[in-house]
Structure formats: structure tokens, C-alpha cells
py3Dmol code that shows the C-alpha trace and the ligand (Angstrom):
import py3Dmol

protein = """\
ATOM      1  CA  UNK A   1      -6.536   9.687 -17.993  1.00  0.00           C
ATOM      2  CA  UNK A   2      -2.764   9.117 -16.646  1.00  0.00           C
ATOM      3  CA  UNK A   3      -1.982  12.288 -14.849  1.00  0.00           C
ATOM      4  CA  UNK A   4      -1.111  10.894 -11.600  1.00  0.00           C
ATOM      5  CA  UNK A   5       2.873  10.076 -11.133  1.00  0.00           C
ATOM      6  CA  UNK A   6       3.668   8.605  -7.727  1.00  0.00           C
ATOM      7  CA  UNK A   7       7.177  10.281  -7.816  1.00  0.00           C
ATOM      8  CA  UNK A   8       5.588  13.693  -6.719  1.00  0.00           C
ATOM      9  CA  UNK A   9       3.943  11.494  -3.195  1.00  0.00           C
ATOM     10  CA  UNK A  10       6.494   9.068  -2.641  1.00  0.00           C
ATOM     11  CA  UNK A  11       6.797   9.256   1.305  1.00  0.00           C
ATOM     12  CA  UNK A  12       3.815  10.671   2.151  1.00  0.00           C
ATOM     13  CA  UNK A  13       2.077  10.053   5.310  1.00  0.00           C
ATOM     14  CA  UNK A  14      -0.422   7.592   3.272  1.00  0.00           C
ATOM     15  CA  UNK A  15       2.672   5.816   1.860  1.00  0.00           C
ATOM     16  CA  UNK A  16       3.371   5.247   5.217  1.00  0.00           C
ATOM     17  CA  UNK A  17       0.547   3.789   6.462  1.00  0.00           C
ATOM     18  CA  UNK A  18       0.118   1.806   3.236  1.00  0.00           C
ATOM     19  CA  UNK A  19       4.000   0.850   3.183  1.00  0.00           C
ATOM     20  CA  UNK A  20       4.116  -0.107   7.287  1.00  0.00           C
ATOM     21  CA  UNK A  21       0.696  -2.640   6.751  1.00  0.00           C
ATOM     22  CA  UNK A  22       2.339  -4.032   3.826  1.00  0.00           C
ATOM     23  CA  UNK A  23       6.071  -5.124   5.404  1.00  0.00           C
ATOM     24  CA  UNK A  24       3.561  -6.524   8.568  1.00  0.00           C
ATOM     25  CA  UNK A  25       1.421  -8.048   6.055  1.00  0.00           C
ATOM     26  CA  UNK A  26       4.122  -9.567   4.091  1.00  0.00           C
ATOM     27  CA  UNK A  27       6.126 -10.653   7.395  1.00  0.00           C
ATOM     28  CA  UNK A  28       3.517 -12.540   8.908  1.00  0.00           C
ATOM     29  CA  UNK A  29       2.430 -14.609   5.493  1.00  0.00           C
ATOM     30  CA  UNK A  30       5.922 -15.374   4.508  1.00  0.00           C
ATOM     31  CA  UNK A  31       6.653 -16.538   8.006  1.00  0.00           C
ATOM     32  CA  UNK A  32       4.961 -19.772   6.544  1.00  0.00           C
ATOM     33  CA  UNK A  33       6.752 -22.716   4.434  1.00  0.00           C
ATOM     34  CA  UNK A  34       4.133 -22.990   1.849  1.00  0.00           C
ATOM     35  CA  UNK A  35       4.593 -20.214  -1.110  1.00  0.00           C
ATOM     36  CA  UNK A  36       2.994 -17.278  -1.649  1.00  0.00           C
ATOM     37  CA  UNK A  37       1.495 -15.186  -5.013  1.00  0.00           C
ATOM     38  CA  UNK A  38       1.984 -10.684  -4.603  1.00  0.00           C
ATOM     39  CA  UNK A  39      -0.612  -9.476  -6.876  1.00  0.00           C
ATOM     40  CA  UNK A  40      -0.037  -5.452  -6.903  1.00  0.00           C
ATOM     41  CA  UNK A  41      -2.773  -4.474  -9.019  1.00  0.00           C
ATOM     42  CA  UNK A  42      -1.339  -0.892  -8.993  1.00  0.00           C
ATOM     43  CA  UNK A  43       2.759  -0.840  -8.700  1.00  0.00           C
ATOM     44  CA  UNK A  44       3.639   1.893  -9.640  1.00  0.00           C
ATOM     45  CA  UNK A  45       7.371   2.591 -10.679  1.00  0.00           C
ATOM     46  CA  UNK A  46       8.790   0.817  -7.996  1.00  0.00           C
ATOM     47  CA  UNK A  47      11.172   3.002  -6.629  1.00  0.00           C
ATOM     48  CA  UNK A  48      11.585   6.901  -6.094  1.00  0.00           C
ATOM     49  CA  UNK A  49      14.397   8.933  -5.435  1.00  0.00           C
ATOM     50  CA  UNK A  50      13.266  11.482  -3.047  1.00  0.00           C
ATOM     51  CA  UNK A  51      15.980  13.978  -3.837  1.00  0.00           C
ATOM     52  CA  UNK A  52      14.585  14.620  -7.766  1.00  0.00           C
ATOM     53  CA  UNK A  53      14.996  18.211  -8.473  1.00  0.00           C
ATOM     54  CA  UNK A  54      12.198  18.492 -11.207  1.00  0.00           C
ATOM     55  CA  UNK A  55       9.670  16.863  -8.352  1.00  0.00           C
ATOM     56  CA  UNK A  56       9.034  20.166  -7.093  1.00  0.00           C
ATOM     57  CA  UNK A  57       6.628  18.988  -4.287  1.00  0.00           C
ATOM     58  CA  UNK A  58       8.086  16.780  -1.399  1.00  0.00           C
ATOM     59  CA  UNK A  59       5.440  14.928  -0.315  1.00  0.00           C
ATOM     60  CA  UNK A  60       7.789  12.927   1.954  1.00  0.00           C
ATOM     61  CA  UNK A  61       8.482  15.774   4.579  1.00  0.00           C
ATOM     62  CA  UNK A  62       4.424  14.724   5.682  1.00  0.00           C
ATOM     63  CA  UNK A  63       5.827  11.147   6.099  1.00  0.00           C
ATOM     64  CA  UNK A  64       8.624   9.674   5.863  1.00  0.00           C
ATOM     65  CA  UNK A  65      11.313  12.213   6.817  1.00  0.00           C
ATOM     66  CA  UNK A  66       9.236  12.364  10.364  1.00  0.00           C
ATOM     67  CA  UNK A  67      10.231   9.351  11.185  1.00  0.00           C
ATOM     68  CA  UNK A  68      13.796   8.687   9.544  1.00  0.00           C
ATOM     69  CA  UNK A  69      15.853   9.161  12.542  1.00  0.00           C
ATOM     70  CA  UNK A  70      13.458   7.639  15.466  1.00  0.00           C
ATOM     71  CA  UNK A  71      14.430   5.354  17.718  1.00  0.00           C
ATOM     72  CA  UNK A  72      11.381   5.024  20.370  1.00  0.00           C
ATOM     73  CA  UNK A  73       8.939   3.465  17.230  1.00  0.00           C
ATOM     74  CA  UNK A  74       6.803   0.812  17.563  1.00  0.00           C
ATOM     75  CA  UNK A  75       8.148  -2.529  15.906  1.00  0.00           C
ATOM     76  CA  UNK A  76       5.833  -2.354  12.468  1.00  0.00           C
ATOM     77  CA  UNK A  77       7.621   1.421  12.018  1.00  0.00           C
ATOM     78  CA  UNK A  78      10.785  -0.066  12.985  1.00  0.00           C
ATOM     79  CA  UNK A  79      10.192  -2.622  10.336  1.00  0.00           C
ATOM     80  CA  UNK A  80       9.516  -0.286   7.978  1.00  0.00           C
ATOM     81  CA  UNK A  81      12.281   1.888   8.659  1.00  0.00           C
ATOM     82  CA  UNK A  82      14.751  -0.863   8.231  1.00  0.00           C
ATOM     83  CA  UNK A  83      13.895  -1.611   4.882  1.00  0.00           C
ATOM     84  CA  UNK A  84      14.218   1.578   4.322  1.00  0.00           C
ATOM     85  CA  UNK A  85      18.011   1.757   5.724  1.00  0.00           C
ATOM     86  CA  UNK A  86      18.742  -1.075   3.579  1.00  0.00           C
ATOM     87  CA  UNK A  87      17.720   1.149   0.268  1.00  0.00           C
ATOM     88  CA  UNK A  88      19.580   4.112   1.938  1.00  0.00           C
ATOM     89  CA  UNK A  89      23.352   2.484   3.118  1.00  0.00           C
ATOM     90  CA  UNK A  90      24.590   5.939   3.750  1.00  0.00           C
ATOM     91  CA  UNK A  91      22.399   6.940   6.171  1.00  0.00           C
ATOM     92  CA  UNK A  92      20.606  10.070   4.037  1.00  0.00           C
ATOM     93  CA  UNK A  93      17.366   9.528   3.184  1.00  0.00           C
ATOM     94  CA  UNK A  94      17.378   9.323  -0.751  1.00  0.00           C
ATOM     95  CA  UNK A  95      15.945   6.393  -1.935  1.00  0.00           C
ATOM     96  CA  UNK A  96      11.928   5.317  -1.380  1.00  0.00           C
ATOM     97  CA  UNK A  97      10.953   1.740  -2.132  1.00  0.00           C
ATOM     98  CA  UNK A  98       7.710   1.282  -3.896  1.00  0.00           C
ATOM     99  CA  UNK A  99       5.253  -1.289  -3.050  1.00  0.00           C
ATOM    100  CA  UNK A 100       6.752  -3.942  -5.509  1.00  0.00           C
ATOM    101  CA  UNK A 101      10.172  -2.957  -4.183  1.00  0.00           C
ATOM    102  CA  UNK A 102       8.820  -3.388  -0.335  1.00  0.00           C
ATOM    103  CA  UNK A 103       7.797  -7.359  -2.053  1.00  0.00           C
ATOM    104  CA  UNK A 104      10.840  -7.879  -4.538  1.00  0.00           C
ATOM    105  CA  UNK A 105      13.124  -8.003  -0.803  1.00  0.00           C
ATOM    106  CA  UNK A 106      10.691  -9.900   1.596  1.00  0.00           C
ATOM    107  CA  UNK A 107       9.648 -12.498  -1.064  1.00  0.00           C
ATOM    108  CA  UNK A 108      11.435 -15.697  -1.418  1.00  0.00           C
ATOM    109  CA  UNK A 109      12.847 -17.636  -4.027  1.00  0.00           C
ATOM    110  CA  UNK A 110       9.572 -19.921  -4.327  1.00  0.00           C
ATOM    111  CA  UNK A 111       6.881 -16.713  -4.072  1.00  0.00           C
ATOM    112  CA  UNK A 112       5.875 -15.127  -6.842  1.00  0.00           C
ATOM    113  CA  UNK A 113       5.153 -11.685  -7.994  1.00  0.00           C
ATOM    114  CA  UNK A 114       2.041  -9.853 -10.283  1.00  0.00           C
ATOM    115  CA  UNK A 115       2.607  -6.305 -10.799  1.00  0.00           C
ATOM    116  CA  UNK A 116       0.599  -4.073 -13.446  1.00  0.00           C
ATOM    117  CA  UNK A 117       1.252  -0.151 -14.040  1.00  0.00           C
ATOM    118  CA  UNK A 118      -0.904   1.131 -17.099  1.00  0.00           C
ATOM    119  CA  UNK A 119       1.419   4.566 -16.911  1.00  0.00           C
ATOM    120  CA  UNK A 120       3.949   4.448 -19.624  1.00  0.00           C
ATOM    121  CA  UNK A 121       6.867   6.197 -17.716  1.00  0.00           C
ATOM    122  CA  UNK A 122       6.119   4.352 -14.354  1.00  0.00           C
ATOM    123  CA  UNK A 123       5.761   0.799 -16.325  1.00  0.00           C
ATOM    124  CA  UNK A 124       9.160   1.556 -18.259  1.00  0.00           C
ATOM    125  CA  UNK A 125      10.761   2.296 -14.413  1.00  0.00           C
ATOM    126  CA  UNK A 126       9.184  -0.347 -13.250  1.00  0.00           C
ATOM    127  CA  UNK A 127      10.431  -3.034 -16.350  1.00  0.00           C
ATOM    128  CA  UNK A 128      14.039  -1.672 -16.094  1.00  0.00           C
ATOM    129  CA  UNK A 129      14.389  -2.014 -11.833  1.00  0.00           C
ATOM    130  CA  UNK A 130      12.322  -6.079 -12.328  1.00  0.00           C
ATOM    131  CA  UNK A 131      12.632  -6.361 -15.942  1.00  0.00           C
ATOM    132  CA  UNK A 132      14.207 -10.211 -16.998  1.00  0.00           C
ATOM    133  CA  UNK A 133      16.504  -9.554 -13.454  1.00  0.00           C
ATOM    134  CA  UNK A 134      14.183 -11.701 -11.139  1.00  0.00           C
ATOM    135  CA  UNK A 135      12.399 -14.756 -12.560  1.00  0.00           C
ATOM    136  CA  UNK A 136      10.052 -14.261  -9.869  1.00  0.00           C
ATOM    137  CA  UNK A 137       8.610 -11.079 -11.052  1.00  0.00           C
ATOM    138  CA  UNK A 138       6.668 -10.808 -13.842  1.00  0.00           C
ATOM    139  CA  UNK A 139       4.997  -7.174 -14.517  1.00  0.00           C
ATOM    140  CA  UNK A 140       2.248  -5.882 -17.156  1.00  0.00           C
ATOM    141  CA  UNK A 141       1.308  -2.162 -18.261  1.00  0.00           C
ATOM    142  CA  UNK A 142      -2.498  -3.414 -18.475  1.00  0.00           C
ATOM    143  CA  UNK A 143      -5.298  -2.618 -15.935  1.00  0.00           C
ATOM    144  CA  UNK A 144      -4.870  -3.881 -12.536  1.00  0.00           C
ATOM    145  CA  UNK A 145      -8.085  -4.886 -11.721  1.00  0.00           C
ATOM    146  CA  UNK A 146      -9.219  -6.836 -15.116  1.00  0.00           C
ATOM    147  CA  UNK A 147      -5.925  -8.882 -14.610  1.00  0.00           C
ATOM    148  CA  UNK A 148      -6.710  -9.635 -11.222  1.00  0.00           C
ATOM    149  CA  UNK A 149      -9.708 -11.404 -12.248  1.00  0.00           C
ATOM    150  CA  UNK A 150      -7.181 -13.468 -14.714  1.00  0.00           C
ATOM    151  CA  UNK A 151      -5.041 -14.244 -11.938  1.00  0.00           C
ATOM    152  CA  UNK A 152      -7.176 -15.753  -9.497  1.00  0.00           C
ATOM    153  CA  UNK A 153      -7.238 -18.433  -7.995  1.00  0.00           C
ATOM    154  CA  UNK A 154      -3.821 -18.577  -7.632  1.00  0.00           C
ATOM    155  CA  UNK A 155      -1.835 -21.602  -8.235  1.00  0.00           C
ATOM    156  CA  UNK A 156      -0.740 -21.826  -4.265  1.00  0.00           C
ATOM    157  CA  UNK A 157      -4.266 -21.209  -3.085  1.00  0.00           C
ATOM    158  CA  UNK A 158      -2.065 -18.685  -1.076  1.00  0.00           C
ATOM    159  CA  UNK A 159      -1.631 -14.425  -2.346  1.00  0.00           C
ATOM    160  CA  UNK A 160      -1.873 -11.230  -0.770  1.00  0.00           C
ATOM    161  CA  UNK A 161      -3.568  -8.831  -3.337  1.00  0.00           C
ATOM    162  CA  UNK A 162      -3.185  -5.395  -3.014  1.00  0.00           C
ATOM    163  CA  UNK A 163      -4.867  -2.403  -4.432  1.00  0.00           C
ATOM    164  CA  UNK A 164      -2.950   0.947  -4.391  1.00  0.00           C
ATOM    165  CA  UNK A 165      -4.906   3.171  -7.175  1.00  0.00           C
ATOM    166  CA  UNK A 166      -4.789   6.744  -7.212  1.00  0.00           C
ATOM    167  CA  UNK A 167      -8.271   7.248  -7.581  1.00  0.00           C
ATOM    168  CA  UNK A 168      -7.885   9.536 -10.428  1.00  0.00           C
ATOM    169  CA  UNK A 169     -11.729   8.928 -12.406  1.00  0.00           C
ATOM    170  CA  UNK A 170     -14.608   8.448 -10.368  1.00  0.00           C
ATOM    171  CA  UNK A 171     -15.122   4.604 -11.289  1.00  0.00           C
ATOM    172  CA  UNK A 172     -11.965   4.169  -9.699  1.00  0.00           C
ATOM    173  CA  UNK A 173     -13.995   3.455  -6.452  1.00  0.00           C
ATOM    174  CA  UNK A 174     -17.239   1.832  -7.526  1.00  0.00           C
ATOM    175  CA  UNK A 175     -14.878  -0.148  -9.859  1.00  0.00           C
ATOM    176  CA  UNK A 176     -12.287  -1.354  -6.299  1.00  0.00           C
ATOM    177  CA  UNK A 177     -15.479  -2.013  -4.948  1.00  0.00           C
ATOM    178  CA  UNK A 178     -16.420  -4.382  -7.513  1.00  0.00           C
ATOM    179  CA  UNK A 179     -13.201  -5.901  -7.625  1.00  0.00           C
ATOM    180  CA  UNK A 180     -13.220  -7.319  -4.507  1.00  0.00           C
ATOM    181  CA  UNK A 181     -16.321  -8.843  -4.492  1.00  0.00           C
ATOM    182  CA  UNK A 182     -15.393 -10.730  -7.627  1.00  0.00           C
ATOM    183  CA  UNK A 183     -11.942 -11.414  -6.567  1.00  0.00           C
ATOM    184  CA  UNK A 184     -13.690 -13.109  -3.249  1.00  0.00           C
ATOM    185  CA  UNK A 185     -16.011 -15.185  -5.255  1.00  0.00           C
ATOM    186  CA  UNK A 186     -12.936 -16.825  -7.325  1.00  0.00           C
ATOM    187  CA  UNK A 187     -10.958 -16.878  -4.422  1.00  0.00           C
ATOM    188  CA  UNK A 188     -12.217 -16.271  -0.853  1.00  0.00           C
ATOM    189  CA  UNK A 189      -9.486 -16.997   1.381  1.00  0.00           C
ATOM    190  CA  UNK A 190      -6.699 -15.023  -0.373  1.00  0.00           C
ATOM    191  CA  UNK A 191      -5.799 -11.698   1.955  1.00  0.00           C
ATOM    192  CA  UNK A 192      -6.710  -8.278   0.179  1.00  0.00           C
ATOM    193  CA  UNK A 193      -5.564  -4.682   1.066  1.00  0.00           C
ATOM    194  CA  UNK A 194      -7.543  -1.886  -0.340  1.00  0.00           C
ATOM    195  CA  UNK A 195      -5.839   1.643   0.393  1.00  0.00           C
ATOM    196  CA  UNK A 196      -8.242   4.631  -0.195  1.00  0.00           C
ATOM    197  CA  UNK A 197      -7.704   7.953   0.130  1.00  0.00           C
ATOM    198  CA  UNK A 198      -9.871  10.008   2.853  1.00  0.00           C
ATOM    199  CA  UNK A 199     -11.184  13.394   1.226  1.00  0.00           C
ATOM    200  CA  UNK A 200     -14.729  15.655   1.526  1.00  0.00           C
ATOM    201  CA  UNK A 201     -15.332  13.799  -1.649  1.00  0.00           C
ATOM    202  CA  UNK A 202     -18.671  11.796  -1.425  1.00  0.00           C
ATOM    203  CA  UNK A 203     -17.055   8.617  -3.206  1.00  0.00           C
ATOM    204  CA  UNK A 204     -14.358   8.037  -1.359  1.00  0.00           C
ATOM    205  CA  UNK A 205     -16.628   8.504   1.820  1.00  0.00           C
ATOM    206  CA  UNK A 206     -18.792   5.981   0.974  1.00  0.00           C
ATOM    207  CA  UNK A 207     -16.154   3.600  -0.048  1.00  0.00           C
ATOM    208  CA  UNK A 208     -15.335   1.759   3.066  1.00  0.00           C
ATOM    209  CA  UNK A 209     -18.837   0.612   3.848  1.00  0.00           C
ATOM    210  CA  UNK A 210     -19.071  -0.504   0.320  1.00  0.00           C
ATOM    211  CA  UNK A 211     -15.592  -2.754   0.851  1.00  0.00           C
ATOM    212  CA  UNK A 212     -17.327  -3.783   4.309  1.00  0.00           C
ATOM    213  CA  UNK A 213     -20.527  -4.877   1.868  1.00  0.00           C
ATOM    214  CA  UNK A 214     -17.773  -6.573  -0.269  1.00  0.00           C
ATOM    215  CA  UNK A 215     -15.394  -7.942   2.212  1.00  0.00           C
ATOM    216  CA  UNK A 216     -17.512 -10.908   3.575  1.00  0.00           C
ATOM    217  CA  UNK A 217     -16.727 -12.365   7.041  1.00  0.00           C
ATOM    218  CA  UNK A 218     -13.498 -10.785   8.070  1.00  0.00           C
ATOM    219  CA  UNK A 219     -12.273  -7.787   7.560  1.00  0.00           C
ATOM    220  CA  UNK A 220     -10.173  -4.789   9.754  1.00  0.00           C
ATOM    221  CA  UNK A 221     -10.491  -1.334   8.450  1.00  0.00           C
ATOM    222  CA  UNK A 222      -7.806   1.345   9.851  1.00  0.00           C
ATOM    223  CA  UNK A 223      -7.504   5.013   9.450  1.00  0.00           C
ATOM    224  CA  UNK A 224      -5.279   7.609   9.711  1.00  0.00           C
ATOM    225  CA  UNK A 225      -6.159  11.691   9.806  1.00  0.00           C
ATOM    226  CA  UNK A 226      -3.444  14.116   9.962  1.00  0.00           C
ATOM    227  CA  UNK A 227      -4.684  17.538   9.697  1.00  0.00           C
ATOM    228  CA  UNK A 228      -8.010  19.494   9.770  1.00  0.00           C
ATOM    229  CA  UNK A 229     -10.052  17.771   6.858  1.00  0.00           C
ATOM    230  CA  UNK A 230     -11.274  21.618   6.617  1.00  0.00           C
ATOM    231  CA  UNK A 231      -7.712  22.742   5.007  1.00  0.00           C
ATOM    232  CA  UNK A 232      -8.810  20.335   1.429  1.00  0.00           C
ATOM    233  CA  UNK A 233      -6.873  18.396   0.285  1.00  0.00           C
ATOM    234  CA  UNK A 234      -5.552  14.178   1.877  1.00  0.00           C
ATOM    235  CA  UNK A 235      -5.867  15.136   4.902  1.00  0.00           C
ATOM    236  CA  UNK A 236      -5.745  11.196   5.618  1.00  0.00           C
ATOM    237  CA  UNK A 237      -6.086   7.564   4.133  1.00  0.00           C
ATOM    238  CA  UNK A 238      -7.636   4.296   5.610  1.00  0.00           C
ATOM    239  CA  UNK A 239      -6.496   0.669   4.648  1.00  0.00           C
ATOM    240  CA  UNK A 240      -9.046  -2.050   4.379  1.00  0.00           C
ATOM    241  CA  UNK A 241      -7.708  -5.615   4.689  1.00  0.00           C
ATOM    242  CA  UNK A 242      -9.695  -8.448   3.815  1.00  0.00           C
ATOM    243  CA  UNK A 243      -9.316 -11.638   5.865  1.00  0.00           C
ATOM    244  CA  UNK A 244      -6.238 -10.072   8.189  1.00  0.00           C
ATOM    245  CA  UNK A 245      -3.896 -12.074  10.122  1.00  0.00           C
ATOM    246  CA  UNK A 246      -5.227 -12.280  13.806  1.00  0.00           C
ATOM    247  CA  UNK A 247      -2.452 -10.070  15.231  1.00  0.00           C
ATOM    248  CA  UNK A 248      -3.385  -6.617  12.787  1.00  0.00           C
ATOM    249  CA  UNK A 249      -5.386  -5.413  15.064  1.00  0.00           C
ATOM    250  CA  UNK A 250      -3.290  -5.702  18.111  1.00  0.00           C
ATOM    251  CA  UNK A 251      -0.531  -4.485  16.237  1.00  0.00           C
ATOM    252  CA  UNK A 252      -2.362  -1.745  14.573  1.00  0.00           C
ATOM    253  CA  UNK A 253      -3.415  -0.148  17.833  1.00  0.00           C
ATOM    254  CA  UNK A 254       0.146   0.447  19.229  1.00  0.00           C
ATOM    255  CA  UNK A 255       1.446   1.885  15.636  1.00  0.00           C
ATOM    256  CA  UNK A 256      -1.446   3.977  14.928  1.00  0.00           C
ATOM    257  CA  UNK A 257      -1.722   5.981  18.037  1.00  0.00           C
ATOM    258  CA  UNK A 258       2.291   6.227  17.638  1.00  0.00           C
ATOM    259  CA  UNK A 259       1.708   7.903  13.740  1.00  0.00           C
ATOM    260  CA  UNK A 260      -1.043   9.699  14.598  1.00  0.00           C
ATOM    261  CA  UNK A 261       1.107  11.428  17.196  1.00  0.00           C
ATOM    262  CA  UNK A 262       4.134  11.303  15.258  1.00  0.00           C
ATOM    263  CA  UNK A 263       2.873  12.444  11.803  1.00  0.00           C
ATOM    264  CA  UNK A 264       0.508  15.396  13.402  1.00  0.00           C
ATOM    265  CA  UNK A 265      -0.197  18.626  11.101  1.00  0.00           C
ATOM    266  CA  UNK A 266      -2.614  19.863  13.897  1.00  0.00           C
ATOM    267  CA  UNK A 267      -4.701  19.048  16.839  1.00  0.00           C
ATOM    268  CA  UNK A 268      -7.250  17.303  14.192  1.00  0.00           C
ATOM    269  CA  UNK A 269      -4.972  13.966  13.722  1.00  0.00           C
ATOM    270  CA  UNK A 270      -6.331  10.942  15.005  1.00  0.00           C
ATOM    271  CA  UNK A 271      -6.609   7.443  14.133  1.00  0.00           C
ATOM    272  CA  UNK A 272      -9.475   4.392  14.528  1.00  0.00           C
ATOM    273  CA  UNK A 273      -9.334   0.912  13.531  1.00  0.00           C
ATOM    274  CA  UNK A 274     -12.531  -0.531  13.104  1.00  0.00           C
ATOM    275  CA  UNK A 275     -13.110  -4.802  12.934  1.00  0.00           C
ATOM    276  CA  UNK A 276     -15.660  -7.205  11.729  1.00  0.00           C
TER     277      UNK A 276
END
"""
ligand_1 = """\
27
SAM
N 1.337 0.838 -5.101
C 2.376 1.829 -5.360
C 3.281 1.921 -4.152
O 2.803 1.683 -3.025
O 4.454 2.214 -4.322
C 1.811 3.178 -5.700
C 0.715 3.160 -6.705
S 0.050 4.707 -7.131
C -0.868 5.174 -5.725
C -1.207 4.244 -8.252
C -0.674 3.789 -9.606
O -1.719 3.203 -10.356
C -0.105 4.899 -10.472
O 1.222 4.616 -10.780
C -0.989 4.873 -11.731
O -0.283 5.149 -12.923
C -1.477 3.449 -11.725
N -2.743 3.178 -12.425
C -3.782 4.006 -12.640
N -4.792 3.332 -13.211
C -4.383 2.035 -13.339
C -5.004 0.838 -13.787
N -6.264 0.852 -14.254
N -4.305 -0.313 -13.745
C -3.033 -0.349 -13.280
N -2.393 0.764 -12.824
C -3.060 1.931 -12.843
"""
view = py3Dmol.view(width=600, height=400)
view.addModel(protein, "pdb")
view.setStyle({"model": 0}, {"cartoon": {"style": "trace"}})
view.addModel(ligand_1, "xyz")
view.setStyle({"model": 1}, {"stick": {}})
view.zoomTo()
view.show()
């Protein structure tokens, strides 16, 4: 079952949270000589144009468009935000890098990039932004997570892997679960973030403590709530990161109070970040 299309969330407040770790997550393990693998078990299309006139719902206005023209953010938004200035030279906010996209500009010459999209449209998007362009990249429509098992170790004994589904089927989350205890067994020192969605579904409630049971020694789990979980609906995500750099959680602290303020629907936002 392919229903879900990114286009129609691109921006959302869970891209955000998703899109800010990742640039902070990126930053800190390119800041290093020695090169690094991307493995983005779920790309995507890789970029969105925010403007689309048959995406009828703009998921962005929860997100992204809060925070276009601040200038009092903390310095992972501000991060974030420039990125996003570079994909938007005229100043209107059009143009929404994916997570490959987010990679494709931090990476260097020597990294290399995974990517695997199983939908047809979002893999064909996806082919003609990387396609033969960028030697680096190399992208599959297969699934993410049997691939991942392929992949690692990786050659550097260096990757960030991260896992973006949309959580469509059920397995989705026993299967992410599963994923990253396997991945850790071929190769536990590689950094993994595992974005969930947070719902009054019974699954995805249960699915951080099974990451925690899956995550080994180190781990940081964050969260961010923006509205009344009683209104349905995402009312939030959390991102689980698997051996994070030492400074996440510092960091996290100052720019998740800031969103949670920031990206408000009602007096119900809040935010908690949670460490082994
Ligand atoms: N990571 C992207 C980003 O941050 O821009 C967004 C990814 S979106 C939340 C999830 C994607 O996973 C969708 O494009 C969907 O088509 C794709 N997908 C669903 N099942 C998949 C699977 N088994 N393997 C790879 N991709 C899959």
C-alpha cells in the first residue's frame, strides 16, 4: 500500500523537528576529516514545492511558514532556516528540501549517499533531482529497511542512518523496531535516527520503549506536541537517535522549548527529551 505522498506534509511541524536534528546531526559528523555513508532508508522525493496548486492541504503553515521570517531562533533553527534560504534565493518561501536534499548540500565530495523510495512518483522525482548528476548519490525504489541490512557495515565504519517512514501498515513499527536491532548487531557504532509519529494509536505508543529495548547503550529520545492530542490526528512526533553526539541534548533543550513555543496550536504543546 503506497498512498502516502510527502508533497501533501512537506513543512510540517514534524518535518521540522525531523529536518532541524538532521542539519545538527549532519553538521556535527561532517565536522570530521574521515568520510561519512547517508543511508535514508525512506527519501522520499527529495524536494517539494510548497506552492503546488493540486496539493490542496498545506501542511507547512503548522511548520515551516512559522518560522520563515524569525530572527530571535535558536542556532539549530537558524541552521535550518538557512538551508532553507539557500533553496529559496528570492526570499518567498517556495521551495522545501527533502531529507536527501538537506544531505545532497552538507555532504562532501568523499561522503556518500543511500537513498531508497519504493513510491513510483516520489522515486522518479527523486532519480531526476540525483539521478547520474552526483556520483555521490546513488538511490533505489526498493524497501528501505531490507537494503539497510545490505548496506551495513559500511565501508568507512562511519554513517548516519536514518529512518523517515510514514507508518502507513501496522508492521511499519514492529518492522523499525526490528531494524534497528539488526542494523546494531552488523554495525553498532554507526548513529541512527528513527522519526515516529505521536498518535492515540497503541503502536506508535509503544514504539519508543521498543527503540529504547533496541537502541543498546546510548540513546536520546526527543518529543514534540503541538496541540491537544484530543483534536485526532499528529498532534506531535518524537525522534529517537541512536548513539547521539554528546552535545544533542544540550542543544535539544534550547530548540525544543523555542518550537514548542513557537509552533503552538494550543495550551497542550510541550516538549521532553528523554536520555539513556
Ligand atoms: N525522509 C523524507 C524527508 O524527510 O524528506 C520523507 C519520507 S516520507 C515520511 C516516507 C516515505 O517512505 C514516503 O515517500 C513513502 O513512499 C516511502 N516508503 C514507504 N514504504 C517504504 C519502504 N518500505 N521502503 C522505502 N520507502 C518507503
Amino acid at each position: 500500500m503506497l498512498s502516502y505522498q510527502h508533497a501533501f506534509h512537506a513543512g510540517n511541524h514534524a518535518d521540522v523537528l525531523k529536518h532541524v536534528a538532521l542539519i545538527e546531526l549532519l553538521g556535527y559528523l561532517s565536522a570530521k576529516p574521515k568520510c561519512l555513508w547517508y543511508i535514508d532508508t525512506h527519501a522520499g522525493a527529495g524536494t517539494y514545492e510548497l506552492g503546488r496548486s493540486d496539493v490542496a492541504i498545506r501542511e507547512a503553515q503548522t511548520g515551516v511558514e512559522r518560522l520563515w521570517n524569525v530572527t530571535d531562533a535558536p542556532p539549530m533553527v537558524l541552521n535550518y532556516l538557512q538551508q532553507l534560504a539557500r533553496m529559496n534565493p528570492s526570499g518567498k518561501l517556495e521551495h522545501y528540501p527533502g531529507s536527501p536534499r538537506i544531505a545532497a548540500d552538507m555532504l562532501r565530495s568523499g561522503d556518500r549517499l543511500w537513498l531508497s523510495e519504493l513510491h513510483p512518483a516520489d522515486h522518479a522525482s527523486l532519480l531526476a533531482t540525483f539521478g547520474h548528476r552526483d556520483r555521490r548519490i546513488r538511490t533505489e525504489r526498493r524497501d528501505g529497511l531490507a537494503w539497510l541490512k545490505a548496506l551495513l557495515p559500511p565501508a568507512p565504519k562511519r554513517a548516519l542512518v536514518f529512518i523517515d517512514p510514514s507508518y502507513e501498515v501496522m508492521s511499519d513499527y514492529r518492522n523499525v523496531a526490528a531494524a534497528v536491532s539488526d542494523a546494531r548487531r552488523r554495525f553498532s557504532t554507526g548513529v541512527y535516527a528513527i522519526w515516529y509519529p505521536i498518535l492515540a494509536l497503541r503502536a506508535a505508543q509503544q514504539l519508543p520503549r521498543a527503540l529504547e529495548a533496541a537502541a543498546g547503550p546510548k540513546w536520546l529520545h526527543a518529543r514534540l506536541v503541538v496541540r491537544d492530542p484530543a483534536q485526532g490526528g499528529l498532534h506531535g512526533s518524537g525522534l529517537f537517535v541512536v548513539n547521539p553526539p554528546y552535545t544533542l541534548a544540550g542543544s535539544f533543550e534550547e530548540t525544543l522549548s523555542w518550537l514548542a513555543r513557537r509552533l503552538a496550536q494550543d495550551s497542550h504543546a510541550s516538549y521532553a527529551i528523554e536520555s539513556s
